[in-house]
C-alpha positions as CSV (number, residue, x, y, z in Angstrom):
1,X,55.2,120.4,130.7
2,X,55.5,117.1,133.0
3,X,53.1,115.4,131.4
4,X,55.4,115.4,128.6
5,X,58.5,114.4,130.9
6,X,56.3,111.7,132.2
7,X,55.1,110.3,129.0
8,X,56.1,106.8,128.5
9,X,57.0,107.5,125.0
10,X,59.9,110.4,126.2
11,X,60.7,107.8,129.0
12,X,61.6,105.0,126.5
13,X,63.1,107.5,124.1
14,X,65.1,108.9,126.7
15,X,66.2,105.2,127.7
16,X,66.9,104.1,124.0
17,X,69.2,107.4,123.8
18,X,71.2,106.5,127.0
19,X,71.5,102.4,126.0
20,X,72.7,103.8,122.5
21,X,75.1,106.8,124.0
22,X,76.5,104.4,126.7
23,X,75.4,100.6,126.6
24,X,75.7,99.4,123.4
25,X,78.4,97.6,121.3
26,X,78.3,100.3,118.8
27,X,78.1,103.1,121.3
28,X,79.1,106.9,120.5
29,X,82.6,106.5,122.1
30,X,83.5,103.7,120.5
31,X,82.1,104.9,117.2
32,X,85.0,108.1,118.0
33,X,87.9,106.0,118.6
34,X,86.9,103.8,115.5
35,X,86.9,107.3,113.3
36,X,90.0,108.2,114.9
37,X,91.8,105.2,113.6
38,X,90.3,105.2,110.4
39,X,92.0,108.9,109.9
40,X,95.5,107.3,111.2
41,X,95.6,104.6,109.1
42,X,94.7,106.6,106.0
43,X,97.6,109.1,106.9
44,X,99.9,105.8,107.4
45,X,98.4,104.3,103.7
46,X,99.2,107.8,102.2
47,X,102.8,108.0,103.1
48,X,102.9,104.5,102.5
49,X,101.5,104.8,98.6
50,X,104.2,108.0,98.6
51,X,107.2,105.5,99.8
52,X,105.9,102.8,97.2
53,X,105.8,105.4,94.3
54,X,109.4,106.9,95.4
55,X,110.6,103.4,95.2
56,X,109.4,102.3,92.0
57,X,111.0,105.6,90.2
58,X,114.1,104.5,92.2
59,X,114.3,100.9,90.8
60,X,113.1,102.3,87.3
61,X,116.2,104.5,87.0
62,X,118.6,101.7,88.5
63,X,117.2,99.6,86.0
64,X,117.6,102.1,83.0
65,X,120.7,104.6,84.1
66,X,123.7,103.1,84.6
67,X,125.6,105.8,86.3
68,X,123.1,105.3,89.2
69,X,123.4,101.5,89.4
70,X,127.6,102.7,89.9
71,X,126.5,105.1,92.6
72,X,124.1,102.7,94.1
73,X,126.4,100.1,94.8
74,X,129.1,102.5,95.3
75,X,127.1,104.0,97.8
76,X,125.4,101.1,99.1
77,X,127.7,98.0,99.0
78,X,131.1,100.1,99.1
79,X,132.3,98.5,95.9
80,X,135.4,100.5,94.0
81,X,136.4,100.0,90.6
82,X,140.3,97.9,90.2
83,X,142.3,101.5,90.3
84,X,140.8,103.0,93.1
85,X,141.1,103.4,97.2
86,X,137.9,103.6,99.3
87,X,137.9,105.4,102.6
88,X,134.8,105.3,104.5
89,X,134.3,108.2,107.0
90,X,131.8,107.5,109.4
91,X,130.1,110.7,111.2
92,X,129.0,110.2,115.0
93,X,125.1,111.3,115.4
């Protein structure tokens, strides 16, 4: 069984292992933290594909309803129509 141990072959396998576990650029830790950020930043790119797609049926029905362009700048820019009062309440978080 040492003769096997002591085998330059398993000795220079053995050493390749370590230098590729440890040593090189492309090493087994850094090949972790690389597939960790790949799955964060496929997360981030699905909600951001989700916030793109609830955006462009947003500006598709501002662009076709006009009841929602009233709210939206109602809502948004706090415009009133001639015969009308505005009173902005403002809630503390």
């Amino acid at each position: 069984m040492s003769k096997i141990f002591l085998n330059k072959y398993t000795i220079t396998f053995v050493l390749f292992l370590i230098w590729l576990l440890f040593f090189d650029r492309n090493d087994a830790f850094t090949q972790m933290d690389l597939g960790r950020q790949v799955r964060k930043l496929s997360e981030e790119k699905r909600y951001y594909m989700a916030e793109i797609d609830k955006n462009k049926r947003a500006t598709e029905e501002l662009k076709n309803n006009v009841e929602s362009i009233e709210k939206y700048a109602r809502e948004r820019y706090w415009m009133k129509k001639d015969n009308e009062d505005v009173y902005v309440v403002l809630r503390k978080n």
